[in-house]
C-alpha positions in Angstrom: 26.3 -10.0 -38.7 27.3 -7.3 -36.1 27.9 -7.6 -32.4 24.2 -6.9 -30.6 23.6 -4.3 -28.2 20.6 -3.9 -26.0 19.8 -0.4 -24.5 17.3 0.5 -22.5 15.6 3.8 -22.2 12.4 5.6 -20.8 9.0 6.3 -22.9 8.6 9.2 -20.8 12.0 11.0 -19.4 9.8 13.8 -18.8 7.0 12.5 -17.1 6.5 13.1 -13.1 4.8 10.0 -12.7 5.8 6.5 -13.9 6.7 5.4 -17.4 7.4 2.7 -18.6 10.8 1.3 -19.8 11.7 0.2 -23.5 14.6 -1.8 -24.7 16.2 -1.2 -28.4 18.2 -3.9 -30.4 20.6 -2.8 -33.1 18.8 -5.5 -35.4 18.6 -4.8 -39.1 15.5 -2.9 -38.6 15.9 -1.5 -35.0 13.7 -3.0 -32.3 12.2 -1.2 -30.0 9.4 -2.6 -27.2 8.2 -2.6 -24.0 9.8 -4.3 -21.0 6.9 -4.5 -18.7 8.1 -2.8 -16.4 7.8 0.8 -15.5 10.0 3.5 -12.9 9.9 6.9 -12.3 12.1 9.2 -14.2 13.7 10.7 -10.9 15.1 7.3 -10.1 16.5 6.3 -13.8 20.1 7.0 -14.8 19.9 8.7 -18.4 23.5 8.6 -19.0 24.0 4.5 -18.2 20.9 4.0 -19.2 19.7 1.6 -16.1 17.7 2.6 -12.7 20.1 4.3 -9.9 21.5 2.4 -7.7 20.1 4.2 -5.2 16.3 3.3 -6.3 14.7 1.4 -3.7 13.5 -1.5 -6.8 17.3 -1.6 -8.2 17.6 -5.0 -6.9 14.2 -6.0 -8.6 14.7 -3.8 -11.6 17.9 -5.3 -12.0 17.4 -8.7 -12.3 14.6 -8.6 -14.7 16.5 -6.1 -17.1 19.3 -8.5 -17.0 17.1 -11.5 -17.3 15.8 -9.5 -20.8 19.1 -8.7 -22.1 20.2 -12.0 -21.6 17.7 -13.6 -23.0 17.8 -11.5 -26.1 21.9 -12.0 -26.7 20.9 -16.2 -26.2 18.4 -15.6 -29.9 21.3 -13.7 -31.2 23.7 -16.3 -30.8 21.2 -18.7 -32.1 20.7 -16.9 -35.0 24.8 -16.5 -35.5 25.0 -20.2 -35.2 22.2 -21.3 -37.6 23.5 -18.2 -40.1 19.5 -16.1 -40.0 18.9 -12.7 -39.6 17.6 -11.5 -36.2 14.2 -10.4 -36.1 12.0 -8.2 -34.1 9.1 -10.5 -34.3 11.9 -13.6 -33.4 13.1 -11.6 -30.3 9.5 -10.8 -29.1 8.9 -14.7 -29.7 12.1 -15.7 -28.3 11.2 -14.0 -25.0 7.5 -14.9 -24.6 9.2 -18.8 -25.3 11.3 -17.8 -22.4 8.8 -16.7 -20.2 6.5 -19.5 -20.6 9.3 -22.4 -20.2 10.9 -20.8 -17.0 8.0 -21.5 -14.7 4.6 -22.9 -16.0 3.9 -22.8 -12.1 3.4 -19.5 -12.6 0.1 -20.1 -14.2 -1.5 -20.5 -11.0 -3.7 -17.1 -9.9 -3.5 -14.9 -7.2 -6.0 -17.1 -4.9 -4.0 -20.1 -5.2 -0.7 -18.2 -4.7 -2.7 -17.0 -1.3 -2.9 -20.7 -0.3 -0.3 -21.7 -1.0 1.5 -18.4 1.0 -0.4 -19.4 4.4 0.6 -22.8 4.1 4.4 -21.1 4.6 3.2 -19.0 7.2 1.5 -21.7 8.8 5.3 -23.2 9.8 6.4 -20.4 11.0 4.1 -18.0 12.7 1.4 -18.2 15.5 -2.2 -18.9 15.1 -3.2 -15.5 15.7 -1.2 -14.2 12.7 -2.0 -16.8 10.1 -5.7 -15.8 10.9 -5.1 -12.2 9.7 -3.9 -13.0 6.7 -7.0 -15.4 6.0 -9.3 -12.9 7.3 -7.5 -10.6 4.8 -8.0 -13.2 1.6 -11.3 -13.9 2.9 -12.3 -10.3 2.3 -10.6 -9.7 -0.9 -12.5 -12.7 -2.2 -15.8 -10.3 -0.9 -14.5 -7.7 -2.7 -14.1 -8.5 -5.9 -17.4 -10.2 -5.7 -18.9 -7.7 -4.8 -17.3 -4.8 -7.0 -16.5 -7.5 -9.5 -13.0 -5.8 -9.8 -11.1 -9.1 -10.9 -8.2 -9.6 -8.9 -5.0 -10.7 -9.8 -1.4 -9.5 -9.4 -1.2 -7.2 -12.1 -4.2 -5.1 -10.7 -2.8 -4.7 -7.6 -2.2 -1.4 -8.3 -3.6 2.4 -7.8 -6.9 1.5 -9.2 -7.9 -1.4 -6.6 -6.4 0.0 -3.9 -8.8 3.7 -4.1 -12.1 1.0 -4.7 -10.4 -1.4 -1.6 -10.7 1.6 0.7 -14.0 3.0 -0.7 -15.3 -0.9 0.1 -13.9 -1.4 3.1 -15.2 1.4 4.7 -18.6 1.7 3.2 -19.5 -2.3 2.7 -17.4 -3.5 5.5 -17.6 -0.7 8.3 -13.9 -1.4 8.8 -11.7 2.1 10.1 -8.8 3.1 8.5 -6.3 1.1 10.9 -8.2 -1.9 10.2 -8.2 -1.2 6.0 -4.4 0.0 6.5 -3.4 -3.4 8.2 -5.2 -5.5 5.6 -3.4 -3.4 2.9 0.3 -3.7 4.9 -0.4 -7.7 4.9 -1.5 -7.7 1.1 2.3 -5.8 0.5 3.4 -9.1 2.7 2.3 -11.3 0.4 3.0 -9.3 -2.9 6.6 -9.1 -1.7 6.7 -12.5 -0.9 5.7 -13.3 -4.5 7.7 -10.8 -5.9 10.9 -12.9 -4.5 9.6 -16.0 -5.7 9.1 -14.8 -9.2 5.9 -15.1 -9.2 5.3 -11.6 -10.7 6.6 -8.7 -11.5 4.3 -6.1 -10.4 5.6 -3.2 -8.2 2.7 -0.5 -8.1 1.6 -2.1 -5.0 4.5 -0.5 -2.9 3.4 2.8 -3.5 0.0 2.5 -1.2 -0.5 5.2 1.3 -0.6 3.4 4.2 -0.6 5.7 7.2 0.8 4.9 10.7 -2.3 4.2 13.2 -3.1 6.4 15.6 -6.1 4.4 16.8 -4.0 3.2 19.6 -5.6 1.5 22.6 -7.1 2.3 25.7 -4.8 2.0 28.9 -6.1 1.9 32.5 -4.9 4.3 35.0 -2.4 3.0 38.3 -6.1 3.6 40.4 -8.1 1.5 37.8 -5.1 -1.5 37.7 -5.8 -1.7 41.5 -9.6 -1.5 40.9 -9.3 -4.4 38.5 -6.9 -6.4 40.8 -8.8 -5.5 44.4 -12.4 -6.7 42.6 -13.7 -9.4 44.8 -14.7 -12.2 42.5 -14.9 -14.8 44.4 -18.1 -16.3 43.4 -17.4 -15.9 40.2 -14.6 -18.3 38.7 -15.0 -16.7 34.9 -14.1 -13.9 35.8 -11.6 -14.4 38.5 -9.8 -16.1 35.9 -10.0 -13.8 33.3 -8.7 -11.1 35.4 -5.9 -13.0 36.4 -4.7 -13.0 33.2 -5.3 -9.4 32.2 -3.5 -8.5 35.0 -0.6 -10.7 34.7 -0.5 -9.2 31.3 -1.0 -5.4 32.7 2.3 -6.3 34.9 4.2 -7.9 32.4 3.9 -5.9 28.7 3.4 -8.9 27.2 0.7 -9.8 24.2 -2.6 -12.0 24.3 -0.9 -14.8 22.2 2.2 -15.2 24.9 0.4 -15.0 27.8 -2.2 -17.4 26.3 0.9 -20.0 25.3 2.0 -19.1 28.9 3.7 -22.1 31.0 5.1 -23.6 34.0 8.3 -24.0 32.6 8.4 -20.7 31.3 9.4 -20.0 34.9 13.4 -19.6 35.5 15.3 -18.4 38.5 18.5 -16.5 38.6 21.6 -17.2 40.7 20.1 -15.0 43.5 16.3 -16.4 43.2 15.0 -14.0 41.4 12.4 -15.3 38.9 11.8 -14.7 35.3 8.9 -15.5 32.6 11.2 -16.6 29.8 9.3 -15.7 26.7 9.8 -16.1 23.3 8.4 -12.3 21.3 7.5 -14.1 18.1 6.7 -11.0 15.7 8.2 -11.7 12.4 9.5 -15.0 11.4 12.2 -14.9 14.3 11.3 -15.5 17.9 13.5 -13.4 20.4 13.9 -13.9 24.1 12.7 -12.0 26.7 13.1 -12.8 30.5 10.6 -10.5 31.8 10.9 -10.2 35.7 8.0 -11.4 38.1 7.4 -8.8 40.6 5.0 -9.4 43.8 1.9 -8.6 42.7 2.3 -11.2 39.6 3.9 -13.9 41.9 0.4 -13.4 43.5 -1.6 -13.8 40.8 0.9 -17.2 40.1 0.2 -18.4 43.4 -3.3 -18.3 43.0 -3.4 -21.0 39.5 -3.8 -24.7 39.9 -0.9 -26.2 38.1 -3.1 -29.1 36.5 -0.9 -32.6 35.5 -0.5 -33.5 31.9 -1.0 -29.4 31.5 1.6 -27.2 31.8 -0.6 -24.3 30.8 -0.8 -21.4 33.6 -4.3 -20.0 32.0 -7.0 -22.4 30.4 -6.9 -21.3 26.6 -9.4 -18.7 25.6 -10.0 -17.5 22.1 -9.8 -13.5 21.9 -13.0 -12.3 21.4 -14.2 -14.2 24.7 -11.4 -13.2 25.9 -12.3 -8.9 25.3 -15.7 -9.8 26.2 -14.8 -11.0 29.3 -12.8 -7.9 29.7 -15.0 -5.6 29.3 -17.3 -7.1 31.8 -14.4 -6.9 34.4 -13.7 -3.6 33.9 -17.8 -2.4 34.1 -18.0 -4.4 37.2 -14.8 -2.8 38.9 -16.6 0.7 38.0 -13.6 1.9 35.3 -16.6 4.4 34.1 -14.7 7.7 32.7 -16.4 8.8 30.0 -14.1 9.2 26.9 -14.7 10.5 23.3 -12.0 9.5 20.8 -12.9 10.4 17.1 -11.6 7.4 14.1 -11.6 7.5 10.4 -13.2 5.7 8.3 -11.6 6.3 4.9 -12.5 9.9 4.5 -15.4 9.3 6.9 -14.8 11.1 10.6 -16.3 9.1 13.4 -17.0 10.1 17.0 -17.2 7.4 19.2 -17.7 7.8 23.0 -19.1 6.1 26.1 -18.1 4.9 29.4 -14.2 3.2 29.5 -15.0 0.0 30.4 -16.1 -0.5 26.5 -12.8 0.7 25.0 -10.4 -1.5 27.0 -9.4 -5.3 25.3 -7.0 -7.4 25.7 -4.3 -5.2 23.7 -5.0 -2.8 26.1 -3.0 -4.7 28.9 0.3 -3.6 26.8 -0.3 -0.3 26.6 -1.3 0.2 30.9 2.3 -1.7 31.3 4.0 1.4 29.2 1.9 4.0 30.7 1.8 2.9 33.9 5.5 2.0 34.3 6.5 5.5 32.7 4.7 7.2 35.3 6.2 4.7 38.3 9.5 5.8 37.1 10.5 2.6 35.1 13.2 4.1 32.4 12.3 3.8 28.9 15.1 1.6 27.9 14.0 -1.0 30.3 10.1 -0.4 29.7 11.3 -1.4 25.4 13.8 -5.0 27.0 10.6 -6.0 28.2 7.7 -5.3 25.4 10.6 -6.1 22.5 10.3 -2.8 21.1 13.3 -2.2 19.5 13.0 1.8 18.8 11.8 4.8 21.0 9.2 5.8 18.3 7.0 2.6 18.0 7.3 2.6 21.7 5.7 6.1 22.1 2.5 4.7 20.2 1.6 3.4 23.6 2.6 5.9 25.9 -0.2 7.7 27.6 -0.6 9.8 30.5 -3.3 9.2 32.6 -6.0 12.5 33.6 -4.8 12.0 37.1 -1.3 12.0 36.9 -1.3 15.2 34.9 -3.0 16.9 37.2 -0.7 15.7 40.3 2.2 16.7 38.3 0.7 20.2 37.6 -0.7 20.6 40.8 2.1 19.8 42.5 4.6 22.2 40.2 2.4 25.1 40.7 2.0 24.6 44.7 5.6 25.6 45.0 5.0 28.8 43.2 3.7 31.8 45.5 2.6 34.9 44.1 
């Protein structure tokens, strides 16, 4: 019996989309099947016969291709031993054999992968993020019962993701930042499947998924002090409320850290200076951040009850009171510019406009310390230490300008031209 080789090869080299990728055995009668997988033509090296290194699935591609060709050269040697001819139907058999004895975990559908993928995240990330990716299982479940479009890993693909959309915005009202973040957390948990073997789909990673430019609302320097001078005395809800909004407006920081916020957050430096020592978490790693208290904020400290057995500065308050509650603030300190800003909705243009006070939240708070602090002078560099943005270009997704700082700054370049 002759030495084996396995060689792999495209059905397509032509194509300009993806094909899928055989593998031959020199076996009496030549074998030749599918792998499963598939790759674009671009990214496959014809001469060695193997994806490019430089394809962005070699790693994946890799493994798997290896896993195959090993597996194969295992029922040849099996065959040399026991003195039997090598079949195609015996290879085919050998690796379905192979398939089913390496993980009968793997049994277990997309749904219950999905559980068992937020009981992970559940140990490592806050509240707030665990609930999007429920709120995202929760509506594929609607989806497919709805469009009964059966969902499982191997139908992630081009398919679902046009009739997600289509859903989404017709059935669900949702606007295209709100379908692309559902599909950017779906690629989350397909990737973290993907390294634990539990699949082998890769379609998914080719969603277009645009960057959102639905960016938030941020309040002008005049409508900060609006918010801040509002006299709220007889009304404890609020007062509290806008405590916290400002203390966030000051301070860049999100809704979930200034929600977590404590006492003994609080550190001083050698000189007295004080610091809110805050831990970003936004990924699985929580960084540090000692974000400087400044007058204004040690004002708005000065003005909590520090409670025993509670080292919480702010009573906790779910989000959606929370915007509620914002919005009410910002009617009542008369933030009443009328805006128009225009969303999509898949392929849907909406025009949405009104008064301000009904466009800012509690995300908005991050955005006023960018904008704000830009036009105070604050340098960039320092502006991205404190929010934990770690390049220029997701920064700038926040940075506005308010109306009437553009016109200061045009009025006053023009008033030193004479004509």
């Amino acid at each position: 019996m002759k030495n084996i080789s396995v060689t792999f090869y495209l059905k397509d080299k032509n194509s300009k989309n993806f094909t899928p990728i055989f593998y031959s055995v020199n076996t009496a009668k030549r074998t030749r099947k599918s792998t499963g997988l598939s790759i674009e033509p671009i990214k496959w090296n014809h001469k060695k016969g193997f994806p490019k290194t430089s394809c962005s699935e070699y790693t994946f591609l890799e493994i798997k291709l290896k896993e195959l060709e090993k597996a194969i050269t295992a029922y040849w040697d099996v065959c040399l031993k026991q003195s039997i001819d090598p079949t195609p139907e015996g290879i085919a058999k050998s690796l379905q054999n192979k398939d089913e004895a390496k993980n009968e975990t793997k049994k277990l559908n997309f749904f219950e992968r999905a559980d068992e993928f937020i009981s992970f995240k559940e140990e490592s990330q806050k509240e707030l993020t665990v609930k999007k990716y429920r709120t995202l299982f929760n509506t594929l479940k609607e989806f497919e019962k709805f469009t009964k479009f059966k969902i499982s890993f191997g139908t992630i693909n081009e398919s679902f993701e046009a009739k997600f959309k289509i859903f989404s915005s017709t059935v669900k009202q949702h606007l295209n930042d709100t379908i692309d973040k559902n599909l950017v957390n779906l690629k989350v948990f397909m990737n973290w499947s993907l390294k634990h073997k539990y699949h082998n789909a890769i379609d998914y990673k080719y969603f277009g998924i645009k960057k959102n430019n639905n960016d938030p609302i941020s309040l002008s320097l005049d409508g900060l002090k609006k918010l801040i001078n509002l006299d709220l005395q007889h009304n404890l809800r609020l007062s509290r409320v806008r405590d916290m909004f400002c203390l966030q407006c000051l301070t860049g920081q999100r809704f979930s850290d200034i929600n977590d916020f404590k006492w003994t957050d609080i550190i001083k430096d050698s000189k007295g200076n004080e610091y809110w020592k805050v831990y970003q978490k936004k990924g699985d790693n929580p960084e540090p951040v000692e974000v400087p208290l400044i007058n204004l904020s040690k004002v708005i400290l000065k003005k909590q009850v520090r409670k025993e057995n509670n080292d919480l500065v702010f009573n906790k308050i779910s989000n959606q009171k929370y915007n509620d509650y914002i919005e009410e603030l910002c009617q009542n300190a008369g933030i009443n510019d009328f805006i128009s800003i225009k969303k999509y909705s898949y392929k849907t243009l909406n025009n949405y406009s009104g008064e301000k006070w009904g466009f800012i939240s509690s995300h908005s708070a991050r955005r006023t310390f960018v904008t704000v602090g830009d036009e105070l002078g604050i340098p960039i560099k320092v502006i991205m230490k404190i929010t934990g943005h770690r390049d220029y270009k997701t920064l700038k997704r926040y940075l506005g300008t308010s109306k009437g700082y553009v016109n200061a700054q045009f009025s006053n370049a023009w008033s030193q031209v004479s004509v």
